[in-house]
ROZA-252822 format. One record per residue (C-alpha): residue in three letters; x, y, z. Coordinates in steps of 0.02 Angstrom, whole numbers, plus 50000, padded with zeros to 5 digits. Example, Ala and Ser with C-alpha at 12.3 -4.5 7.8 and 13.67 -1.06 7.14 Angstrom:
REM residues 2
ala506154977550390;ser506844994750357;
***
This chain:
REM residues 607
unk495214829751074;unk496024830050904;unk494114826150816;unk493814842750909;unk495104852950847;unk494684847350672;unk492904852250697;unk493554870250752;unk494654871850592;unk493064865550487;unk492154880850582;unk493524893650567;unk492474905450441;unk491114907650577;unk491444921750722;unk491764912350897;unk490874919351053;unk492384916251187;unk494234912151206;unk495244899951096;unk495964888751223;unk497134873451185;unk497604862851331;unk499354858151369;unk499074838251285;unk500424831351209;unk500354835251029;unk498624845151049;unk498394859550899;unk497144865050788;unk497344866650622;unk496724881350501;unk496994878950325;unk496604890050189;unk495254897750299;unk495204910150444;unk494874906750594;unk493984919650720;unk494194922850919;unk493334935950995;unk494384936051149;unk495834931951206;unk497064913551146;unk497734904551257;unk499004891251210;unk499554882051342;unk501554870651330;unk501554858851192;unk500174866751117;unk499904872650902;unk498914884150821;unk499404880550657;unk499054891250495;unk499254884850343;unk498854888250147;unk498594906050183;unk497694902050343;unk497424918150453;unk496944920850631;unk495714935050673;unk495324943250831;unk494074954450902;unk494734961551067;unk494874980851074;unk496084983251207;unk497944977951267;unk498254959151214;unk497664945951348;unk498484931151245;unk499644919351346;unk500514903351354;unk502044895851323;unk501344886151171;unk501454893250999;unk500684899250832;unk501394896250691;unk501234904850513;unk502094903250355;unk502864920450265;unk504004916750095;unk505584931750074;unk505684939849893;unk507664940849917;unk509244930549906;unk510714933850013;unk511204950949959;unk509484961249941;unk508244966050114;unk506624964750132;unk505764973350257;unk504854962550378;unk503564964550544;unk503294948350643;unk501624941950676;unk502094933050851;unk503424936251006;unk504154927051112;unk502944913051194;unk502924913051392;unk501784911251532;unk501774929151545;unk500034940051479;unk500014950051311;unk501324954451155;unk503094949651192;unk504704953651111;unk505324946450952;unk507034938050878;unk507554931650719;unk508064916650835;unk506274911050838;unk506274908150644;unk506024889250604;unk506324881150447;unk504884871150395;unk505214851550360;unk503254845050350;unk501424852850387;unk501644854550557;unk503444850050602;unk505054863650604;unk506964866750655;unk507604878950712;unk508574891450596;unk510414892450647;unk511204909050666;unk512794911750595;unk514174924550672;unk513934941750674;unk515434942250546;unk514534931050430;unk514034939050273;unk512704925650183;unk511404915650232;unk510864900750166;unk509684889150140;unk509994869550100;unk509374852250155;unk509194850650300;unk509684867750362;unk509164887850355;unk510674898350422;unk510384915250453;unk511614928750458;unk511134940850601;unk512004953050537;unk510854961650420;unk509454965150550;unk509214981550580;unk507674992350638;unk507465011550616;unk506235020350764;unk505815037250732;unk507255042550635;unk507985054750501;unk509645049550454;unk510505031750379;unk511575032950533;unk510245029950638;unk509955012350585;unk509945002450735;unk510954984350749;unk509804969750806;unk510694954950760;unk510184939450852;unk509424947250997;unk507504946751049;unk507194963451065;unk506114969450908;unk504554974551000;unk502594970350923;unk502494983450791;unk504314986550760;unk504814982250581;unk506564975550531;unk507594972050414;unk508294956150331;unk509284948350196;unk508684933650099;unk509744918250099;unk510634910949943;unk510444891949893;unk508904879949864;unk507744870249983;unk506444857149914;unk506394846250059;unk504464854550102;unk503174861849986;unk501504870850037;unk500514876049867;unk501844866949741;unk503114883449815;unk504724875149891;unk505474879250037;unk506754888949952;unk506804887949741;unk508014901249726;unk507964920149800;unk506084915049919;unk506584907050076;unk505044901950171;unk505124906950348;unk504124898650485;unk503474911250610;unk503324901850787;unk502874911250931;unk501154918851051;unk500084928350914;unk500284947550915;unk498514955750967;unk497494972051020;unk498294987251017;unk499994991250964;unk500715006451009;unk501875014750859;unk503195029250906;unk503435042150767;unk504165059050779;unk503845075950650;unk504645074350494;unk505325057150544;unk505195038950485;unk504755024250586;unk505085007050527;unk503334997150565;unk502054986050478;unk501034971450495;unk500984964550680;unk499704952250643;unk499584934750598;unk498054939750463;unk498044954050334;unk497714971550379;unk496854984250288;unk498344996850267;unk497305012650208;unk496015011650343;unk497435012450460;unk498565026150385;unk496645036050360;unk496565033350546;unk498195036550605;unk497955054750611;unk499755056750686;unk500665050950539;unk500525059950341;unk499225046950307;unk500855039050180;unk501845022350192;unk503305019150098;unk504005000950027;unk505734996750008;unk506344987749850;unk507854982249782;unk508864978649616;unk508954958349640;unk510294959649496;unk511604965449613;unk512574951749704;unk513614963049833;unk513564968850012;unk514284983249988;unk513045000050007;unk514115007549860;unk513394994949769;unk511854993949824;unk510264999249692;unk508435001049765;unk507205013849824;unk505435016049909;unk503555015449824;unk502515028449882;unk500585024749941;unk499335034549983;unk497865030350092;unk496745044150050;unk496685041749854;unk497415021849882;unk498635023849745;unk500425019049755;unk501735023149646;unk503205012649617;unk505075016249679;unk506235023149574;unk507875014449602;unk509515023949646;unk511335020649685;unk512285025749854;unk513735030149917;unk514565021850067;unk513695034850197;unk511775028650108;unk511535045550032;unk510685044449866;unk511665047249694;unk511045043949513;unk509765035249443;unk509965014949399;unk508145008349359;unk506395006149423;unk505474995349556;unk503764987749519;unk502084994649547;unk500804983049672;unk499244986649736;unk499434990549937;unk497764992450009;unk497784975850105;unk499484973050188;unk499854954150213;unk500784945050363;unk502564948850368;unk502384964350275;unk503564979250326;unk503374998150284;unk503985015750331;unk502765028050396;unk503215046850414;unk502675055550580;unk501655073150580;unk501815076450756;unk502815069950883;unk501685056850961;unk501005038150938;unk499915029750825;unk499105011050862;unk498794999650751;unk497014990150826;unk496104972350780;unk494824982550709;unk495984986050526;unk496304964150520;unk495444954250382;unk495414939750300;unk496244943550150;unk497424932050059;unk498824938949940;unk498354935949757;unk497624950949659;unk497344964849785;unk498774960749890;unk500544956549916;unk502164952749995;unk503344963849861;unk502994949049732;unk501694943749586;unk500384932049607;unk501234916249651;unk500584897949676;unk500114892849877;unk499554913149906;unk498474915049762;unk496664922849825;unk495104921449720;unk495034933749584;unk493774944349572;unk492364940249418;unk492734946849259;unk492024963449248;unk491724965749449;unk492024982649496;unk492084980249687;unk492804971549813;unk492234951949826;unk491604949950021;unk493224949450139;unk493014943250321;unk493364956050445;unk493574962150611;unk492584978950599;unk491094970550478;unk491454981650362;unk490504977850201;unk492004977550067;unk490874972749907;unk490324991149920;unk491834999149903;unk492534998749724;unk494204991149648;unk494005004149526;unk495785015249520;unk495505032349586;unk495335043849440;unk496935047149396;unk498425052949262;unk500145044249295;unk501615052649204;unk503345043349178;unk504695054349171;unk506405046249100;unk507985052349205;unk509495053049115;unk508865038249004;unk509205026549172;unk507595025649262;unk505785029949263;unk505085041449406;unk503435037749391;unk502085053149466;unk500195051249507;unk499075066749459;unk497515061049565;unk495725066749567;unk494575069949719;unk493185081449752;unk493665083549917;unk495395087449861;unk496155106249888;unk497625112949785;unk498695114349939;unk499315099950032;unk498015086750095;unk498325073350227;unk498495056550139;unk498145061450004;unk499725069949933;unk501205060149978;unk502965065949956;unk504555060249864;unk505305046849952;unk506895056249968;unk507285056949794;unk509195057649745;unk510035072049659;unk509005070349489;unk507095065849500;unk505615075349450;unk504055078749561;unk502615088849601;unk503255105949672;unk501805109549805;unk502175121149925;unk504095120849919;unk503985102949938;unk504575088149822;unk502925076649798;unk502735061249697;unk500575058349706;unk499565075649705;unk497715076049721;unk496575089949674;unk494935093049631;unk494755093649443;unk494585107349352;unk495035109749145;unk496055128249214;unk496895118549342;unk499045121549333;unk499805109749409;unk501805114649449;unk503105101949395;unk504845100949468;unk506335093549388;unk508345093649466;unk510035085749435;unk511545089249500;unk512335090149347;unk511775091749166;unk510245081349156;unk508965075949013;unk507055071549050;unk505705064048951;unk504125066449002;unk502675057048938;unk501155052349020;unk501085035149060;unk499225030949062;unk497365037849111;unk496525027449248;unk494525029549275;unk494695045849193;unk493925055349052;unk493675072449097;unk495295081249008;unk495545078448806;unk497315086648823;unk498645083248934;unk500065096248922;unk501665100848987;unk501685120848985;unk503305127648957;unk503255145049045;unk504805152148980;unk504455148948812;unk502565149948823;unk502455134748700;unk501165120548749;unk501825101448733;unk500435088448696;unk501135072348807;unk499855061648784;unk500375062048601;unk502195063648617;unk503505063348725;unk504175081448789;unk506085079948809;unk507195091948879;unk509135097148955;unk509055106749089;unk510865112149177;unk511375106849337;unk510245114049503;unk508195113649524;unk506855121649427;unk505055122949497;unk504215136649415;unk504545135049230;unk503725121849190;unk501865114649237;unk500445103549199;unk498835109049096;unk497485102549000;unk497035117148909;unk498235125948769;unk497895142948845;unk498725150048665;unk497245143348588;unk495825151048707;unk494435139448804;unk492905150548839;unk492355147449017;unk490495141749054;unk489175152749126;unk488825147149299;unk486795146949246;unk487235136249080;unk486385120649192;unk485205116849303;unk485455104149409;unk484235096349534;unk483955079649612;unk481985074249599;unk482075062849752;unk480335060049742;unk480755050749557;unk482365046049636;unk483305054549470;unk484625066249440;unk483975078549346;unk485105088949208;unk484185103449119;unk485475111148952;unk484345126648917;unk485975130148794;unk485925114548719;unk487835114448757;unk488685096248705;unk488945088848855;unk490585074648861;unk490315067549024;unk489155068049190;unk490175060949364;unk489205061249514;unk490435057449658;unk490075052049853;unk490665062450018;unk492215053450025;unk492595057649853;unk492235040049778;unk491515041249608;unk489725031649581;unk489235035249425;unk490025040449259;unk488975045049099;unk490105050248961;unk489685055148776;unk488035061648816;unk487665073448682;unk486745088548653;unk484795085348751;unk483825098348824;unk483685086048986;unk484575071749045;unk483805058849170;unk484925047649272;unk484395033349404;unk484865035649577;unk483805023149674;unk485515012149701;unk486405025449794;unk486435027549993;unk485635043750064;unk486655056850067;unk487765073449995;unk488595072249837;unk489375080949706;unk489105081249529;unk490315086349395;unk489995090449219;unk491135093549066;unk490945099148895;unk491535095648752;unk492615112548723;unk493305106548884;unk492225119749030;unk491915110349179;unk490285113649288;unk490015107149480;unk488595106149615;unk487995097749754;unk486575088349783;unk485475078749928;unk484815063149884;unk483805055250027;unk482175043650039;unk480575052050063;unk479305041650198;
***
């Protein structure tokens, strides 16, 4: 029996045509290390029974309906906190409670286990509900129950609702919970202890989470979710497809300088990501008051990439109509943290995924439930201008200017993404009366983008940007200051200013032309543009024999394929196309006085 459980660990990367069953032996389990392994249907552990997943070891499945898993045996799956006893990190469990009953089931922090070899755990113990720190130590992991909260469909910090010890966090509810202080190096997996200070590992033992997962959210409100899987998920797919939510997670971080309990003391705020450019911007960290409403500024989180979501991981998602979305099997892949994804920490040793070659520009190939061909997509940032604006010389708001054909000046669905309730001095995008901390638009050198800045007293802001990502189309980057009509240069230099107490959203605003200076525009007939499908080319005639900076020929979606920049003054310009898929895209030229040109093209095969 065991020789066969091996075998179907050895096989885990291959796709399995039926249920996962493990019989109720004594001591029967398979074991999946480093590797995924993939059921199609339904898993059935039956009492005594392990699936054990270890090394960054992930389970897939490919059902497309309610869960069918049952038994009383369990999974289990290793998650490491980022905290010690006085920060949270938000968490979603990958399992539930394990009974004889069918589908998800319920979850506690009572079914945590602290890990003492490969396969072997005990029990955390919880401490009183009056009990302030947890702890870890050899041989135990106490927990204190105290600091587990969930938030469903809410508005307010009132509304934080007390879990404690109990098993009632349903599959897809995210929670909240405070690291533990002390060390642990009774168990390693990857050279990482148990605990080496402020990363308690956490054994997750329970029936694996599986099909579709209902998630409540409400207009205007946030739901605490994330994860429910015990494999990755691929977060943007399912914030693109969640059409009843703004398309926008958030991620809680915290200041882990601050040893106190006390929410006056507390310092920490959200990132921002959004699914439709897949750019996140990094929290800007604030202090509270006893009632958790925002005051001044303290510092600033840390900026990770968020596409892929990894087991354990908890986020906020904000509801656009009162409703549901459901997280499916279809967004799970094999994807282990490392480089392109993470639990709120930096590449660390026993999580580490391959890197991609040096000078890949997409994806490596990641196992997944859909089939979805990743090494076609590209790592590539989203074109893109980040500006850091220094509040009060305490901490960095950090804003993402991004760049999408498909992009409109309003307000577009995942693709803008609003402050993450910002305290009383921030700075922002101000779209549409609103406070926004990512803005896409379509790129164009007359584009004015507004700028917001507030404090609720006397406040000073230094504005700079911070760095150009996959982007060459604008020389200039300026703050425009309307009152004064004078032009500030902030890729050169910072822009600082003292505004008085209140909020100002039409003075100031982003340009990348000097318009005291005068940029002629370009006649719509200055090129031709044509795609020769029979030569499979893109075709550029310059009957002006205008200098041209750059050519950027982008996809449906917005995705840009190619890039030519510094092409000179030619007559014609030839450019390969026999690489790309058949379809519409759009092409985008710039010259070098800064006049942008766009049009459309068809490229398709001819029989």
């Amino acid at each position: 029996m065991k020789k066969i459980f091996t075998l179907l660990s050895i096989l885990s990367g291959f796709a399995m045509t039926a249920q996962l069953y493990i019989a109720a032996n004594p001591n029967s389990y398979v074991y999946v290390g480093d590797q995924y392994l993939f059921v199609k249907q339904d898993v059935n552990l039956q009492n005594n029974s392990n699936l054990y997943l270890r090394n960054g070891g992930q389970l897939l499945q490919g059902t497309t309906a309610t869960s069918t898993n049952q038994g009383q045996g369990k999974l289990s799956v290793f998650q490491e906190g980022t905290v010690d006893n006085f920060e949270y990190n938000y968490w979603c469990s990958p399992v539930g409670n394990a009974s004889a009953a069918t589908g998800n089931e319920a979850f506690g922090v009572t079914m945590l286990n602290r890990p003492s070899s490969v396969t072997a755990s005990t029990p955390a113990t919880m401490l009183s509900m009056t009990a302030l720190n947890g702890e870890a130590s050899n041989p135990g992991l106490n927990i204190a129950p105290r600091w587990i909260f969930k938030f469903l469909s809410s508005s307010t910090y009132s509304q934080w609702v007390s879990v404690g010890a109990a098993s009632t966090i349903g599959a897809g509810e995210g929670f909240t919970m405070k690291g533990t202080s002390g060390t642990d190096a009774s168990f390693s997996e990857g050279g990482v202890s148990n605990n080496p200070g402020a990363a308690q590992r956490y054994d997750f033992r329970g029936k694996p989470n599986d099909g579709d997962i209902s998630i409540t959210v409400g207009a205007g409100k946030l739901t605490l979710t994330g994860n429910p899987y015990p494999s990755a998920i691929d977060l943007q797919a399912f914030l693109l497809a969640a059409t009843n939510c703004t398309g926008v997670a958030y991620f809680w971080e915290q200041d882990k300088t601050v040893n106190s309990h006390l929410i006056a003391s507390y310092q920490g705020g959200y990132g921002t990501y959004a699914a439709g450019t897949n750019t996140y911007t990094p929290p800007t960290f604030y202090a509270y008051n006893g009632a958790g409403t925002q005051l001044g500024v303290v510092g600033t989180g840390t900026n990770y990439p968020r596409k892929f979501s990894p087991v354990g991981q908890g986020f906020m998602i904000e509801g656009s109509v009162d409703g549901t979305v459901t997280m499916e099997n279809v967004y799970r892949v094999f994807q282990k943290e490392g480089v392109i994804s993470h639990f709120e920490r930096p590449a660390s040793a026993g999580h580490g995924a391959a890197s991609p070659g040096l000078g890949d520009t997409n994806y490596p190939e990641i196992p997944s439930v859909s089939g979805f061909d990743y090494t076609q997509v590209s790592m590539l940032p989203n074109p893109q201008i980040r500006f850091n604006i220094l509040l009060n010389n305490q901490g960095v708001r950090q804003l993402a200017l991004t760049f999408n054909p498909l992009a409109t000046d309003g307000i577009d669905r995942a693709m803008d993404a609003k402050s993450p309730g910002g305290g009383n001095t921030d700075g922002f995008f101000a779209l549409e009366s609103g406070e926004y901390v990512i803005a896409a638009i379509d790129f164009d050198i007359n584009k004015k983008i507004p700028l917001g800045l507030k404090s609720d007293g006397q406040g000073t802001f230094r504005i700079r940007v911070a760095e150009m990502l996959n982007f060459t189309d604008a020389e200039n980057v300026y703050v425009h200051d309307k009152l004064t009509d004078i032009y500030y240069d902030v890729k050169e230099a910072d822009f600082d200013v003292t505004l008085p107490a209140g909020i100002e959203t039409s003075r100031y605003e982003i340009t990348f032309i000097n318009s005291s200076l005068g940029v002629p525009g370009v006649d719509e007939n200055a090129f031709d543009i044509l795609q020769d499908n029979d030569a499979q080319q893109l075709v550029i005639a310059n009957p002006d024999m205008l200098e041209l900076n750059s050519c950027s020929l982008y996809d449906i979606t917005g995705k840009l394929v190619m890039h030519k920049n510094k092409l000179g003054t030619e007559a014609e310009y030839r450019f390969s196309t026999s690489g790309l898929s058949e379809g519409i895209y759009i092409v985008k030229l710039l010259t070098d006085k800064g006049q942008s040109f766009s049009r459309k093209v068809s490229i398709f095969r001819k029989l």
